[in-house]
ChimeraX commands (.cxc) that place a marker at each C-alpha (Angstrom):
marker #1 position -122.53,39.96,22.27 radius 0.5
marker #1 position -122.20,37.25,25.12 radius 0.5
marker #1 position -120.03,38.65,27.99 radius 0.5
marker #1 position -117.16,36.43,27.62 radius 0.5
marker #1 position -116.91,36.78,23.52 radius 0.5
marker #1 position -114.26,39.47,21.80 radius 0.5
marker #1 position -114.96,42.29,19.75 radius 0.5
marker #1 position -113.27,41.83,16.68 radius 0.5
marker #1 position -110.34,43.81,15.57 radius 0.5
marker #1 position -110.48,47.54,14.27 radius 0.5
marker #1 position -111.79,47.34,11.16 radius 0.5
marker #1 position -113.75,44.41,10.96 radius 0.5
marker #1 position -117.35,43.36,12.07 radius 0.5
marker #1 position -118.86,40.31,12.64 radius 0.5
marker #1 position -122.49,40.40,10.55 radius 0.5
marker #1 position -125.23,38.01,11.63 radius 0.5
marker #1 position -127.83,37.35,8.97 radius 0.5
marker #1 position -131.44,35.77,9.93 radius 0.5
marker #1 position -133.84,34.55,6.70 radius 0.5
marker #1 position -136.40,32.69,5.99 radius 0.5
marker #1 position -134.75,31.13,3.54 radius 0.5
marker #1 position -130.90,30.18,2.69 radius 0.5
marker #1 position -131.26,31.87,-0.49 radius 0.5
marker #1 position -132.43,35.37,1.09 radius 0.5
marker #1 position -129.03,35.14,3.51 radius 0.5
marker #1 position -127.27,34.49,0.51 radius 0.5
marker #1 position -128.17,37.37,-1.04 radius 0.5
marker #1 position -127.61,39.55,1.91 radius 0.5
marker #1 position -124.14,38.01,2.23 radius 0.5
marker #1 position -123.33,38.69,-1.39 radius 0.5
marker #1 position -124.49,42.37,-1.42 radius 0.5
marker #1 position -121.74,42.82,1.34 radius 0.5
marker #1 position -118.82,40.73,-0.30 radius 0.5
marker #1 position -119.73,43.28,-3.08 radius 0.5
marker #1 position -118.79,46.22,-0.83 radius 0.5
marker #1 position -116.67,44.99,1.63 radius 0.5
marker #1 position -113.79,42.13,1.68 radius 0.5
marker #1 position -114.97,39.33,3.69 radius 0.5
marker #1 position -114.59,35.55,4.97 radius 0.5
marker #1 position -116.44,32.94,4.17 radius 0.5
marker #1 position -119.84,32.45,5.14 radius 0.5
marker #1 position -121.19,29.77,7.91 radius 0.5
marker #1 position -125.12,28.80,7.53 radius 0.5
marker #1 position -126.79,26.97,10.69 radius 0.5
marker #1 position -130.53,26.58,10.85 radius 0.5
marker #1 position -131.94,29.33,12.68 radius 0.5
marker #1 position -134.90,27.37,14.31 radius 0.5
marker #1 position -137.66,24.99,13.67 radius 0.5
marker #1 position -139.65,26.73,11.07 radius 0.5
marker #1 position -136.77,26.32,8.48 radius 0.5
marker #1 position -135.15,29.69,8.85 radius 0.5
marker #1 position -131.07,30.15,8.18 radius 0.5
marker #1 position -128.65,31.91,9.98 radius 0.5
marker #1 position -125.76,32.89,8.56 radius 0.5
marker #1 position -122.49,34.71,9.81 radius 0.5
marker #1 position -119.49,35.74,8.34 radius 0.5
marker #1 position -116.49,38.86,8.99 radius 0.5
marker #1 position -116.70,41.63,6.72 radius 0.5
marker #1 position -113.42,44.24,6.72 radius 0.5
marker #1 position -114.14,47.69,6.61 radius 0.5
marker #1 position -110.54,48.73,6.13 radius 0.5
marker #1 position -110.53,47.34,2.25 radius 0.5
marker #1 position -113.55,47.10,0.00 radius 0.5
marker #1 position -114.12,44.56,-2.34 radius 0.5
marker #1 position -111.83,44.34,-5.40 radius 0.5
marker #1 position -113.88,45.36,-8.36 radius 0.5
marker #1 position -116.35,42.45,-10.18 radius 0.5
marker #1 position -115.20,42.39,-14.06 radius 0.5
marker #1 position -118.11,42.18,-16.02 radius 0.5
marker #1 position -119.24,39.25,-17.58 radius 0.5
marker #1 position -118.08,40.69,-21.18 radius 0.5
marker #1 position -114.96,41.99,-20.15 radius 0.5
marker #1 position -114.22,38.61,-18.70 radius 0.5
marker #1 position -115.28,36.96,-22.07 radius 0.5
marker #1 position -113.23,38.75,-24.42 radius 0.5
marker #1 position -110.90,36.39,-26.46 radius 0.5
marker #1 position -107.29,37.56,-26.10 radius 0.5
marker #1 position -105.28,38.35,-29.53 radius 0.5
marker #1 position -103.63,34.99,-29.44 radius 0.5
marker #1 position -106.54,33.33,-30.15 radius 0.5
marker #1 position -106.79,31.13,-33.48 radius 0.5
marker #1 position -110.23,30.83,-35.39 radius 0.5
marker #1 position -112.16,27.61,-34.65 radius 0.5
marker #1 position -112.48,25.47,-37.80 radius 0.5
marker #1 position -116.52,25.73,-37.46 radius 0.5
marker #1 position -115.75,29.78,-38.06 radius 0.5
marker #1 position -116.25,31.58,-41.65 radius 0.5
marker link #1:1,2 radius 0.2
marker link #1:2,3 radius 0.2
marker link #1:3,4 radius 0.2
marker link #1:4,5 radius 0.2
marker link #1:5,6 radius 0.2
marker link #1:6,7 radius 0.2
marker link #1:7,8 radius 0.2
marker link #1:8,9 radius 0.2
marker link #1:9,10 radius 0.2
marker link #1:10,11 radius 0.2
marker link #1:11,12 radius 0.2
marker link #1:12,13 radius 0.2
marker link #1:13,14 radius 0.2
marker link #1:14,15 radius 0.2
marker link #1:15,16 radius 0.2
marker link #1:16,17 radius 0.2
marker link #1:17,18 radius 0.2
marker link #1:18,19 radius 0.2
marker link #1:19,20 radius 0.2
marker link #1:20,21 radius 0.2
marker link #1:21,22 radius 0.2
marker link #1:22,23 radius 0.2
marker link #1:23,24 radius 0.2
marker link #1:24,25 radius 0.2
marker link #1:25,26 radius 0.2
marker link #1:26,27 radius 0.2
marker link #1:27,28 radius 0.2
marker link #1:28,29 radius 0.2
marker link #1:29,30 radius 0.2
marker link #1:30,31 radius 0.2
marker link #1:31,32 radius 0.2
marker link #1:32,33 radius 0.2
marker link #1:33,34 radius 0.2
marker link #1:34,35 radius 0.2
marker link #1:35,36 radius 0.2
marker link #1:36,37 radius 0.2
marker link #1:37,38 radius 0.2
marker link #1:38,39 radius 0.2
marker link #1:39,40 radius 0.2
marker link #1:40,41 radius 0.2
marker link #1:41,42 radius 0.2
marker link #1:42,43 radius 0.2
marker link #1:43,44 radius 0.2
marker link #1:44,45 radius 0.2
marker link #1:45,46 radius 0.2
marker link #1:46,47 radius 0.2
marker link #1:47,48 radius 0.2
marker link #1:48,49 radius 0.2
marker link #1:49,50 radius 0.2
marker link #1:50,51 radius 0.2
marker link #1:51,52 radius 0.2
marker link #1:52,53 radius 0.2
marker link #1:53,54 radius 0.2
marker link #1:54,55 radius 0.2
marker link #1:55,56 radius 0.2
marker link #1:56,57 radius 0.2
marker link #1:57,58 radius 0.2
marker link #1:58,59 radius 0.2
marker link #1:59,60 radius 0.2
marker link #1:60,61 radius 0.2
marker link #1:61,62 radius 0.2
marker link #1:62,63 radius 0.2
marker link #1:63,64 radius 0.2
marker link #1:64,65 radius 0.2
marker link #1:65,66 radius 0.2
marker link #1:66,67 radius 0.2
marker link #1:67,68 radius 0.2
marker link #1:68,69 radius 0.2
marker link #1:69,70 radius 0.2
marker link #1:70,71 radius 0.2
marker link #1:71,72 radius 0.2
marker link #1:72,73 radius 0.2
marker link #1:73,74 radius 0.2
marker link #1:74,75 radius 0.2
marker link #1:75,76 radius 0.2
marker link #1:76,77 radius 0.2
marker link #1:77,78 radius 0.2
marker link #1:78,79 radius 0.2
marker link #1:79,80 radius 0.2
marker link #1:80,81 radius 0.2
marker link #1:81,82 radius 0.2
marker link #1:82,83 radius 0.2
marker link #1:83,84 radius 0.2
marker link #1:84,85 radius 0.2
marker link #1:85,86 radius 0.2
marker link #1:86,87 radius 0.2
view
């Protein structure tokens, strides 16, 4: 941390992610989104030979809200009418 920057607030840290590749911080960035509530990220290159930074704010005070999974998501509610393709 430069001299003249601010630690964040209680609670929260400010995560720095180096990769070779965009994808690889992406991944990174996701696995902590899946634990902890965070911003947005911001990508930047991280030098010449194509590497990616990427930073965002993760809270430690509230975790994620839970990911449905894909099938709970894609359950048809009651009201739904058969399709006219359907037997």
């Amino acid at each position: 941390m430069k001299p003249t920057e601010q630690p964040p607030s209680d609670g929260r840290a400010e995560v720095r992610i180096v990769a070779a590749s965009p994808k690889a911080a992406r991944q990174v960035a996701e696995a902590l989104r899946q634990r902890f509530a965070a911003t947005e990220q911001r990508s930047y290159p991280a030098g010449s030979d194509g590497g990616t930074r990427l930073h965002l704010t993760v809270d430690t005070t509230h975790t994620a809200e839970r990911a449905q999974p894909w099938l709970e998501t894609s359950r048809s509610s009651a009201q739904d009418r058969t399709q006219t393709d359907e037997v």
